[in-house]
N, C-alpha and C positions, 0 to 999 in steps of 0.2 A: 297310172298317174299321168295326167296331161301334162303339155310341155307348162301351161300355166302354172301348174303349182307346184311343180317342181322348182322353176325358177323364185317361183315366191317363199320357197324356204329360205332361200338366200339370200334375196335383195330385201324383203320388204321395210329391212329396220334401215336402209343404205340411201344417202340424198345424192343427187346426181345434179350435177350441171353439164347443162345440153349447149353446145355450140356451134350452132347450124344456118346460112343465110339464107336458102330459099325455102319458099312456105310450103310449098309442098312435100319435101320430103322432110320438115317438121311436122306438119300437120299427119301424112303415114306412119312415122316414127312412133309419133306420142300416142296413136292410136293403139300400138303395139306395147309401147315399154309405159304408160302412165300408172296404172293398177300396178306393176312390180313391184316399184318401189315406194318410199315414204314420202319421199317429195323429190317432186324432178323441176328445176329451174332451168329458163331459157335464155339464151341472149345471141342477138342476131349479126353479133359480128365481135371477132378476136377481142376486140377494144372491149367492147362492152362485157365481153365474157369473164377476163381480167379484172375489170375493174368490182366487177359480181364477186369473184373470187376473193379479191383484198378485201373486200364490205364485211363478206358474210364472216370472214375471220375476227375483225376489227368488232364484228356486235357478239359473235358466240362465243371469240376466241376461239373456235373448231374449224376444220376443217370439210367439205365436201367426200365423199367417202369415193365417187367415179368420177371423172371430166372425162366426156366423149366430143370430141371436137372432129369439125371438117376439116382436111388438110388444105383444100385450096378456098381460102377467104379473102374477098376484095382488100380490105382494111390491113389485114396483117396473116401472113401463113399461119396456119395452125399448128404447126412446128416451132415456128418462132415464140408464139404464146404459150407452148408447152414447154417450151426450157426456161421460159420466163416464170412460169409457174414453179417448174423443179426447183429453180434456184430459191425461191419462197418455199417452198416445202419437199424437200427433197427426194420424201417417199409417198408423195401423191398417185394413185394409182390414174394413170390414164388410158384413153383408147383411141384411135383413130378411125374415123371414116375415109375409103377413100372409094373410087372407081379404078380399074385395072389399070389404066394409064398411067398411073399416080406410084407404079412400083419404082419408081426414080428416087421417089422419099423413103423408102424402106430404110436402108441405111444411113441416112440422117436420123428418124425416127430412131432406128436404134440404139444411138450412139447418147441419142439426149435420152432413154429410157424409158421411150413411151412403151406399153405393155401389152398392147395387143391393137390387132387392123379388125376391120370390120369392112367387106366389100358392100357398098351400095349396087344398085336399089336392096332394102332389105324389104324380102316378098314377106315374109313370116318367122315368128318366131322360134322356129326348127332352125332355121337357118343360123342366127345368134345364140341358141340356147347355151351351147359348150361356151363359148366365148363370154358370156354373160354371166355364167356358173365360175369360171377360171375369174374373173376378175373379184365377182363380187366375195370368193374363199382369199382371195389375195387382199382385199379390203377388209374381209372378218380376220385374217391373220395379225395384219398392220395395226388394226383396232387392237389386239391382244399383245402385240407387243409395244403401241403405244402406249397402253394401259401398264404393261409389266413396268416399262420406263417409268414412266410417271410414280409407279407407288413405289421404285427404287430411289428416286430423287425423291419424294415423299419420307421415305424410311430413313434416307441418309440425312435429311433436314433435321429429323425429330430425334435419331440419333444426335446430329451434331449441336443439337442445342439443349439436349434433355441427358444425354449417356455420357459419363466421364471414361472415355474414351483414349487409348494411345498404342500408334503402332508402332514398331522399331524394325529394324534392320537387323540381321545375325551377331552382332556385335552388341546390341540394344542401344544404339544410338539411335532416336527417337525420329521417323519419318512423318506422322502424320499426328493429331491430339485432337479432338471435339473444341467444340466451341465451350459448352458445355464446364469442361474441364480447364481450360483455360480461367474463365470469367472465375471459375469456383476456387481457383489458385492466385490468381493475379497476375500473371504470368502473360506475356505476348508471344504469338506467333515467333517471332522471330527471333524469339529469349531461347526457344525448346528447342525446334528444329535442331535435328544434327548432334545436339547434347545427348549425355547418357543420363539415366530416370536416377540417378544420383541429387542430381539437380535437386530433386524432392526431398530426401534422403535425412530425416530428424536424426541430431547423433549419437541421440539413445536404443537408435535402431540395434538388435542385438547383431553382430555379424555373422552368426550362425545361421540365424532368418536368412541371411543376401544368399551365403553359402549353396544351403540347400533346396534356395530359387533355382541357382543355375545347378547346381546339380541335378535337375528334376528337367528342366526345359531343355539343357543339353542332350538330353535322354530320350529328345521329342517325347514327353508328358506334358501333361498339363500339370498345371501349379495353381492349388489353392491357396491364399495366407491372408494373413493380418499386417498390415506396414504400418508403422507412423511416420510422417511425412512430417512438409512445414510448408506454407506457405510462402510467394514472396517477400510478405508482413513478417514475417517470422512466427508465425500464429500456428502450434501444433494443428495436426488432425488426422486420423484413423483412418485407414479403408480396408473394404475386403475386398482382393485383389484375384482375379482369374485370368491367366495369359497362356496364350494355346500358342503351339507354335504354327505360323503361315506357310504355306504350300503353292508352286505356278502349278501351272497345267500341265509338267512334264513330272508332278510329284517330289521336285526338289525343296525342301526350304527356303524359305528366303526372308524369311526374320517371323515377329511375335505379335502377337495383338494382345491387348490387355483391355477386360472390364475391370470398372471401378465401382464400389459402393460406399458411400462416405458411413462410417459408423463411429463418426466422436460422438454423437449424445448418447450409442450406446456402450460405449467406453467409459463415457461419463458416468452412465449410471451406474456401469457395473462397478467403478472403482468408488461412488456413495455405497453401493450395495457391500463392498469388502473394505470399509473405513469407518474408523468412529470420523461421526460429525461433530465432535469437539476438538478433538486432538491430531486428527484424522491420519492419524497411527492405524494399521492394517486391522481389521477387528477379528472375532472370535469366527468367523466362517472361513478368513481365509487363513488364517492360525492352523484349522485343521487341514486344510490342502495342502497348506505347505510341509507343515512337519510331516505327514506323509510322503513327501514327495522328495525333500532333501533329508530324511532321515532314511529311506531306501538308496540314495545315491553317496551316502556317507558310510554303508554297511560296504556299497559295492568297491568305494576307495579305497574303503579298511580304515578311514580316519575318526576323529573324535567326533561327538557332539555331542553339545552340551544343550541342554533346555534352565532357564530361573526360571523362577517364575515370582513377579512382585509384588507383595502386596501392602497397601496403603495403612499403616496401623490405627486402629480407630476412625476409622473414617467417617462411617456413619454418624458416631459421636461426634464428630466434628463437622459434620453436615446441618445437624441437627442444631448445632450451639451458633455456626457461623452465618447459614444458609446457603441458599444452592449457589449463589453468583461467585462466594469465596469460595466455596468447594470445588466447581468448574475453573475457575481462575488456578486455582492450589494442584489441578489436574494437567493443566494447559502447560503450568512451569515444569512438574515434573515430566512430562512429556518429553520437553524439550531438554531439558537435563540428559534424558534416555539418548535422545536422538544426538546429543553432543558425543555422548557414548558409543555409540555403533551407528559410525559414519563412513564403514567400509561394506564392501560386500561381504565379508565374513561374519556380521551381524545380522539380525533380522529384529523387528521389534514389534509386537501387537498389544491391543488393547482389548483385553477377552472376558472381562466385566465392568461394571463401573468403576469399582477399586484397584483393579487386578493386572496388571501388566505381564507379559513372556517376552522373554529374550531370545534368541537361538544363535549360539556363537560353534561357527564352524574348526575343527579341526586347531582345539587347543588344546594345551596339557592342563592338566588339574593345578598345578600354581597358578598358573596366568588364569583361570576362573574363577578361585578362590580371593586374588586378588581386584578382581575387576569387579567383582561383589562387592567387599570392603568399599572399595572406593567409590562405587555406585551409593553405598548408604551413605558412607560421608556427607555424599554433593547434595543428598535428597534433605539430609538436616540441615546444611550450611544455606541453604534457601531459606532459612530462618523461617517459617510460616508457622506463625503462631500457633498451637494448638493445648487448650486448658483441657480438652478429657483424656488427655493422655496419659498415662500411669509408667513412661520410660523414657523422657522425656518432653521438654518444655514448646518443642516444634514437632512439627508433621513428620515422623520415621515412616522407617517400610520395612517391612523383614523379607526374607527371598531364603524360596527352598528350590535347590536344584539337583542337575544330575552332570555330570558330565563322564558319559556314555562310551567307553572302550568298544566299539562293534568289533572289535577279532574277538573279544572275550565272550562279547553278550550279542546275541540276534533273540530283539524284543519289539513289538508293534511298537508307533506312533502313542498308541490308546495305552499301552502298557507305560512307557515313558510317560506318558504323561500322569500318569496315577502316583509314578514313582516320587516326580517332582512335587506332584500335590501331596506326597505324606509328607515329607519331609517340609514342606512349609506349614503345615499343621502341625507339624511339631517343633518347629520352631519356633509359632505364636507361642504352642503351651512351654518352651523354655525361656519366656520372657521377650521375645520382638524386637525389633532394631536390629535383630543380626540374621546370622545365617546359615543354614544346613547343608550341606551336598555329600550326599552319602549315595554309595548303591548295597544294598542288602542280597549278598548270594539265595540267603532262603526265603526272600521276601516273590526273588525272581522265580525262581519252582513256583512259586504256586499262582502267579498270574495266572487271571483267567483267558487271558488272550493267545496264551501259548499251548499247543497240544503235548503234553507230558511224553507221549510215547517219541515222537519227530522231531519235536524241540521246533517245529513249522509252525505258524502264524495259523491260527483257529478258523472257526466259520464265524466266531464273534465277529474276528480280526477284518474278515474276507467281507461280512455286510457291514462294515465299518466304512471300508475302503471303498465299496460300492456306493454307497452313502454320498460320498462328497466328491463320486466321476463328474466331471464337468464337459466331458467330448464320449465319445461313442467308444465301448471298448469290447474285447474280447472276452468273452469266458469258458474254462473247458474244464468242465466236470468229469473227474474218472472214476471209476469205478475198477475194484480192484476184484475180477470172476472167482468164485468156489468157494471164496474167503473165506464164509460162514462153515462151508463142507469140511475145509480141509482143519479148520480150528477145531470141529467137532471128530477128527481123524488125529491131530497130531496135537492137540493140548493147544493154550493160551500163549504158552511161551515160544511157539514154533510160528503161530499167526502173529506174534509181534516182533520179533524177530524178521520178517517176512516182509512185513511194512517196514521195518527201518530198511531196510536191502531196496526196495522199492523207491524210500524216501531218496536214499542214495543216489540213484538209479537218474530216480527226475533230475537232482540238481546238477549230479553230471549234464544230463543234456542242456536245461537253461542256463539264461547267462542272467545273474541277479541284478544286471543293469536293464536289463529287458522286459521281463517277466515275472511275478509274482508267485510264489507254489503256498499252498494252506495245505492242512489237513484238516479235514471236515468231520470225520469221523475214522474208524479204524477200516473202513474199506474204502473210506473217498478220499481223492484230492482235488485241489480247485488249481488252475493256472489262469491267472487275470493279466492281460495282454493290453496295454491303456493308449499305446503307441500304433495308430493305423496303420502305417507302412510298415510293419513287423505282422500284420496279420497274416497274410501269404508264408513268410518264413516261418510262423509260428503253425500251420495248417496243415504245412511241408513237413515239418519235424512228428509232429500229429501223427499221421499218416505212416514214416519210412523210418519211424526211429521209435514212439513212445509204444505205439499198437503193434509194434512186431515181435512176436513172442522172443522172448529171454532166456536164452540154454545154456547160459556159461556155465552153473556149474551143473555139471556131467552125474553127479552123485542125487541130482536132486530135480533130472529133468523133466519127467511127468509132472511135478508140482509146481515148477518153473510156468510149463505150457497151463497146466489149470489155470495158475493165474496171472492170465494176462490183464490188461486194460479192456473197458469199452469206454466211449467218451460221448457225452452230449454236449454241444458245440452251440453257442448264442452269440449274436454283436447287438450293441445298445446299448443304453442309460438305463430306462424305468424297466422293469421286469427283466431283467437281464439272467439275475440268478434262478427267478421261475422259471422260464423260456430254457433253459439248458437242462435243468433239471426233470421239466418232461420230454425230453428229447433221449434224455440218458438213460429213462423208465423204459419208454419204446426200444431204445437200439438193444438194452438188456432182454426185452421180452422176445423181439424179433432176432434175438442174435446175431445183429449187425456189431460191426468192429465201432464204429463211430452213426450218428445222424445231428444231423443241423437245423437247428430252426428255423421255418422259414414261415414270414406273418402271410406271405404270398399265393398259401396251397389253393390250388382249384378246390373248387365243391365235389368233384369227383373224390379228389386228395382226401380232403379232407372227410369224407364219408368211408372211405374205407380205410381210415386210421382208427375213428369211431368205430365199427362195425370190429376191426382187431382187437381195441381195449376193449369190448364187450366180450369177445370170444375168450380172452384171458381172465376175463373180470367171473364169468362164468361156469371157467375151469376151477379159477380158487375157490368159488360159492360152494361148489359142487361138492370139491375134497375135504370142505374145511378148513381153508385154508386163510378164512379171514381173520385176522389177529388185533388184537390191540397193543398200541404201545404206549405210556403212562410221562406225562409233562409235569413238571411239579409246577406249585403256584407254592408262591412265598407273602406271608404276612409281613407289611413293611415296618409293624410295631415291634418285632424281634428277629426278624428274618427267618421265622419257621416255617417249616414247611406246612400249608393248613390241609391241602387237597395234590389227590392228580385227576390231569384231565384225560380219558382216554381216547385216543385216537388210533382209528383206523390203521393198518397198514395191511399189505396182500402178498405172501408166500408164494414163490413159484415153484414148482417141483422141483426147481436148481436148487431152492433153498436160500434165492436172494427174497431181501427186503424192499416192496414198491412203496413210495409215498403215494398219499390220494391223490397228487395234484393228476395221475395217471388213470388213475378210472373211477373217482368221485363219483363224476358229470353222466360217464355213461352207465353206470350204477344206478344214480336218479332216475336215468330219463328209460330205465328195463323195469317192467313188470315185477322183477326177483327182487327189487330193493327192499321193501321188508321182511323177506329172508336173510339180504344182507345184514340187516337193523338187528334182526334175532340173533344173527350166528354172534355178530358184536357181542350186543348185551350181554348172554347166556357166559361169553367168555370173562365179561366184566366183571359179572356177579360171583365168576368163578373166584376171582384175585378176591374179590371184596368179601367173602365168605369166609377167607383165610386169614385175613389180616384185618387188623383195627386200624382202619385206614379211610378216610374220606375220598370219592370218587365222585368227576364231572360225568356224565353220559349226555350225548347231543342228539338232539331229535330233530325233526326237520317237521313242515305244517301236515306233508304227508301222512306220517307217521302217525299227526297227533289226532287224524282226520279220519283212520283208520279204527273201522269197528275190530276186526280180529287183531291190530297191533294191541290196542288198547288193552286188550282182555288177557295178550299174551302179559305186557307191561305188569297188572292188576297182580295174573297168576304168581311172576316172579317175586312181586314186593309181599304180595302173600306168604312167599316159601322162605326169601332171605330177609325181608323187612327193609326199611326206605330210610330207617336214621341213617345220618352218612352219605345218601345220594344226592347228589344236585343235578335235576335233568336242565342241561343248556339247549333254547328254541333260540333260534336265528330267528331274529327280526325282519323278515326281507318285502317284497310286495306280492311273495304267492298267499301270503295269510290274507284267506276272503271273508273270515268268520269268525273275530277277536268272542264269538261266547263259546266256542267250541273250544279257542283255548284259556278261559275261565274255567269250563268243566273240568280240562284235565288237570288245569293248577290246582283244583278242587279235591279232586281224587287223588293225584298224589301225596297233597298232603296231609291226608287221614292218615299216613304210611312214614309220615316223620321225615320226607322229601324236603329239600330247599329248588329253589328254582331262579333260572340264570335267565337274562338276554343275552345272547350271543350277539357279534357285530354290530352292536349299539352306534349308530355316526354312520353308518355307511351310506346312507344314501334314504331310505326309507324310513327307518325310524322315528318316530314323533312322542312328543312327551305324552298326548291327548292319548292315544294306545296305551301306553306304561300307566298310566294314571287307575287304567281300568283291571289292572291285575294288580293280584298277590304275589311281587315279586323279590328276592332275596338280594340279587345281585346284576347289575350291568355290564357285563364284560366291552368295554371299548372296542370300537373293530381296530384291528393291525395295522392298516391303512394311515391311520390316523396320527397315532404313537408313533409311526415311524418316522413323519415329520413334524414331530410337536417343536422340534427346534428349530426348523425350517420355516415355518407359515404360522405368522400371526395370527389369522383367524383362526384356523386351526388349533391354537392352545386358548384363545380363547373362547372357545366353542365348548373345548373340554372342560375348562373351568366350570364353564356355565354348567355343563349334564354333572361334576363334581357336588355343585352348589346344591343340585337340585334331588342330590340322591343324597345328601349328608340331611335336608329337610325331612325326606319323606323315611328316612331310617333305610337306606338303600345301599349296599356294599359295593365298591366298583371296581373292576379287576381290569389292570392293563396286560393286556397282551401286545408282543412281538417285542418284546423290551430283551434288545439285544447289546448294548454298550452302557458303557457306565454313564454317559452321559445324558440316556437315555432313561436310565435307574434313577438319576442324582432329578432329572426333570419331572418325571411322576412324582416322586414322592415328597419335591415342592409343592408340587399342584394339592397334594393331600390323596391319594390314592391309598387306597389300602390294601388292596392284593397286586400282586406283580407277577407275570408269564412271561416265559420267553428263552433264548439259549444263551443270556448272561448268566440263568441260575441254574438250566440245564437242557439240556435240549431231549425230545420224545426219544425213549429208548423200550426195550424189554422188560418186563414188570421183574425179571430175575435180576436184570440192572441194578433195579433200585429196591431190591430187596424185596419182593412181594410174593415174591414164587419161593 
């Protein structure tokens, strides 16, 4: 590479002013340095050099990137012009010309900052190149850190005027604020400074919030939260608040920064979202959050609570006679009546139908509830409000059935309480209305469905109950209790239950019931639901050094102790939380790991050789036989019989534990052996169904139905046991390329006395225009859907609609995943007719439910 273009990597983007008086070693010069760079300017004397240099700044606002000036100029030194210039721009890169004589100015030159000499005559550009290359890397630098400057006073602008911004000091007295944040408060400069963020400070602020701010930042953490503040107008408002603590360059602290995001409209909405908008008394969504939430820290007290529940007598009838504006109006007063009523924090008050009011009174005895009843219906007649269709009265009454709750005596869900309260006001309409009930039934309690009979522990009803209405990110830890099945089938029923209460034990020693939730799921599972984040860690700890560590105390019983230990499948999240743990729990069981975690994060690596596992195990069961079914009842809603089961899948390990499909479904599909799978099923199906007078679901997939030799095996069987009593369920999904191929088979099965289901009806692909074109029996809803019918509008009214449309065409519709009562009580407003799910039982062993 020649000296030329070497040097031209470097200059050619760079403008240079030249300051030079005689013409000849101008006119040599330029012949040398003019192609280097992008534009070279002259001026033939200090003065006019100067004033070049003010211009060019004044029209670009930039700067010249070199100034190469002579040192000895008539007009003015070129020293003098170059500290003239410093002072105007302080990091201007310059250079000097001189001849040998001229080493007299070296140390002036120094002193003012010029940056490099340059001996005249310059013969060539060997001569300059180093000197030329050192300047113009010191000009490409300058440029990058002019540049850096610049987009820092940039950032801090857009910061200060767009970022609700505040620094403070180790004390949190407030050093610095955004402009931003000021305008958006009302607040001056000189109001903040030095004050502590109190200043802001709304006095409804809880002080446990402030508490465990600084308890967290003292800690050097970071702090996330929610504040309510005020305005200097006094005008509430919300923010989410993030404060890191500040650090010098010797890594000391020296106080906090805080981001701010303003969220009153979404406080706003959230609190229209958990309020009726008439009365605007808390409604029915946060009714369930709460009682869950302080009926768990009133068990942990050991004090009372009590739930009413009130409701309007005739009201409809009195809608209907008065109209809607005096029925709102007649709603509005009672409201306020309530709210006259529990105007302490030991009250709470919601509005959980049109008609229907709850109360929740903390930590009373049963006179003072019984009395605060009475007096509650008093105040609601003495409103005089007229009402003619009343049969107990000439005004508007209310009757009110409650409980009020001894938790040392009774540990009973939220969902169970509340059923308790709604019998007893149902039977208080039917003892004539205007008064009121509060009873607890010892044997009413046994048989809640929400309670596990064996542990006296909150169910899995309980557990997606609770799941149901998480509103932040929680913990879940699914256990599994090893051998269970072995050793039950070794030492009898009553050894393996026995076994589990020892166990139940076991857990609640270790949690604290303020902390932590414990279910039992079934008689080898338990759940631990963890809803507080900064307990995840202590909860993960405990996990690990206390729940998974084999149990030897007693000495008489050690082997069976060590069989059964724990393994655990461990999730955090909101949506799929109890999936996500429970295939994690499959894997750690089949790999015989003590615990595994979910993580949505795995490489493609990962995640291929997890797949490639479940197939190797999926495999092994195909192989031995060890594919099972296990039998879900379905409940007719016009007497609550049982009409059918549906049989599903489950996979034996040679331990003898039980896998759910969520474990190897997928990779069953997507292996060759699938309908091998499909047979070994069936074949066991038809086994239960041969024995008993019994109606049976079997589910097929398009595969299956696509299948010349499945088809023939299907044919052979309804040939040998016959087809009344079966119903094959097809998933509706987008692998169906050939709606006549599954006309044929609806065709063929029902020469054989078959009924036939859509599975997962709503999911996603389903369309009326396909249903229209088959002979079908029944629409089973996909789970998905049911689960938030009470949640999303559209959503129930979606179902309405495929209701509507199947009650037309003579079409049966079966809700599945219907797991709380509340979710029973909402189907079968809707009009549904079959009902699935583990409110009425959850899939078990056909010798369970009586079939073996």
């Amino acid at each position: 590479m020649d000296s030329l273009e070497e040097l031209s990597e470097y200059t050619t983007k760079l403008k240079l002013l030249y300051i030079e008086s005689d013409e000849e070693v101008i006119t040599s010069t330029l012949n040398l340095i003019k192609n280097l760079f992008l534009e070279v300017v002259v001026a033939k004397s200090t003065t006019e050099g100067l004033e070049l240099y003010k211009r060019y700044f004044s029209d670009t606002h930039d700067y010249y990137d070199i100034v190469l000036t002579n040192v000895n100029m008539s007009d003015m030194n070129g020293l003098i012009m170059s500290s003239k210039i410093k002072a105007y721009n302080k990091n201007q890169i310059i250079a000097v010309t001189t001849i040998g004589s001229d080493s007299k100015y070296y140390l002036d030159a120094i002193g003012i900052g010029v940056d490099n000499f340059i001996l005249k005559p310059i013969i060539n550009l060997d001569s300059i190149k180093h000197i030329l290359i050192d300047l113009a890397k010191k000009t490409i630098l300058q440029n990058k850190l002019k540049n850096k400057e610049f987009l820092l006073k940039q950032k801090k602008k857009i910061i200060d005027q767009h970022v609700y911004f505040t620094s403070s000091d180790i004390n949190g007295k407030i050093t610095d604020i955004s402009k931003a944040y000021l305008d958006f408060t009302g607040y001056k400069m000189e109001e903040v400074i030095g004050k502590n963020h109190s200043i802001f400070r709304n006095q409804d602020l809880d002080n446990n919030i402030v508490q465990n701010l600084w308890d967290t930042i003292l800690k050097d953490r970071i702090w996330v939260g929610e504040l309510k503040n005020n305005k200097i107008s006094g005008e509430e408002y919300w923010i989410n608040t993030t404060i890191t603590p500040l650090y010098n360059e010797e890594n000391v602290k020296i106080g906090y920064t805080s981001i701010k995001e303003d969220i009153t409209n979404q406080k706003r909405l959230e609190e229209l979202s958990i309020k009726d908008p008439l009365t605007m008394l808390y409604n029915k969504r946060n009714f369930d959050y709460f009682i869950k939430k302080e009926l768990k820290n009133s068990i942990w007290k050991k004090e009372n609570f009590a739930l009413l529940l009130i409701e309007i007598d005739y009201y409809t009838e009195f809608k209907n006679t008065y109209g809607n504006a005096k029925a709102d109006n007649a709603l509005i007063k009672i409201s306020s009546i309530l709210n006259k009523y529990t105007d302490s924090k030991a009250y709470n008050i919601f509005k959980i139908s049109e008609e229907e009011f709850a109360v929740i009174i903390l930590n009373k005895d049963d006179a003072f509830i019984e009395n605060f009843s009475y007096d509650l219906l008093s105040s609601i007649e003495s409103l005089k409000i007229d009402n003619s269709q009343s049969n107990v009265s000439k005004y508007l009454t209310a009757t009110i059935g409650g409980v009020n709750l001894d938790t040392i005596l009774y540990n009973i869900s939220n969902n169970n309480l509340y059923n308790i309260a709604d019998s007893n006001l149902n039977q208080a309409k039917l003892n004539g209305r205007n008064n009121i009930l509060l009873k607890i039934d010892q044997s009413y309690v046994e048989k809640l469905k929400n309670i596990d009979r064996v542990t006296k522990l909150p169910n899995r009803i309980a557990l997606l109950q609770d799941i149901s209405v998480l509103q932040k990110e929680a913990m879940l830890i699914l256990l599994h209790i090893n051998q269970l099945n072995s050793l039950k089938d070794i030492y009898g029923d009553k050894y393996a239950t026995d076994l589990v209460i020892k166990k139940t034990k076991e857990l609640l020693y270790v949690l604290k019931e303020e902390e932590a939730s414990l279910y039992s799921l079934n008689l080898n599972e338990f759940a631990i639901l963890v809803t507080n984040k900064k307990l995840f860690e202590k909860y993960f700890s405990l996990l690990i050094h206390s729940i998974l560590m084999p149990n030897d105390e007693d000495e008489n019983n050690a082997n069976t102790n060590i069989l059964a230990d724990f393994t655990a499948g461990v999730s955090y999240g909101i949506l799929n939380v109890f999936n996500h743990a429970d295939i994690v729990l499959q894997d750690a069981i089949i790999s015989k790991e003590n615990y595994k975690i979910y993580s949505s994060n795995q490489t493609a690596k990962q995640l291929q050789k997890d797949n490639l596992d479940r197939l190797r195990i999926y495999k092994n069961a195909l192989h031995k036989g060890k594919i099972i079914p296990y039998f879900q009842p379905i409940i007719d809603t016009s007497d609550n019989s049982i009409i059918k089961y549906e049989a599903l899948a489950r996979l034996e390990t040679d331990d003898g534990e039980i896998i759910s499909p969520y474990y190897f479904l997928d990779s069953a599909k997507e292996d060759k052996t699938f309908e091998f799978f499909t047979r070994q099923m069936m074949q066991k199906v038809f086994n239960v169904f041969e024995k008993n007078d019994v109606n049976i679901s079997i589910n097929l997939t398009y595969e299956n139905i696509t299948s010349k030799t499945m088809l023939e095996y299907i044919k052979n069987r309804l040939n040998k046991y016959g087809g009344d009593g079966i119903t094959f369920e097809i998933v509706e999904s987008e692998d169906i390329l050939d709606y006549k191929r599954i006309k044929e088979f609806i065709s063929m099965v029902k020469e054989f006395g078959c009924k036939i289901s859509i599975d997962d009806f709503g999911s996603g692909y389903s369309n009326f225009t396909n249903i229209t074109q088959l002979d079908i029996d029944y629409i089973k809803l996909d789970g998905s859907l049911i689960e938030k019918i009470n949640i999303d509008v559209n959503i129930k009214h979606m179902i309405k609609g495929i209701i509507a449309y199947s009650k037309n065409a003579n079409i049966k519709t079966i809700a599945e995943f219907v797991s709380t009562k509340e979710l029973d009580d909402s189907v079968r407003e809707l009009g549904i007719d079959y009902i699935q799910g583990y409110y009425y039982g959850e899939p078990k062993s056909p010798d369970a439910y009586g079939l073996l």
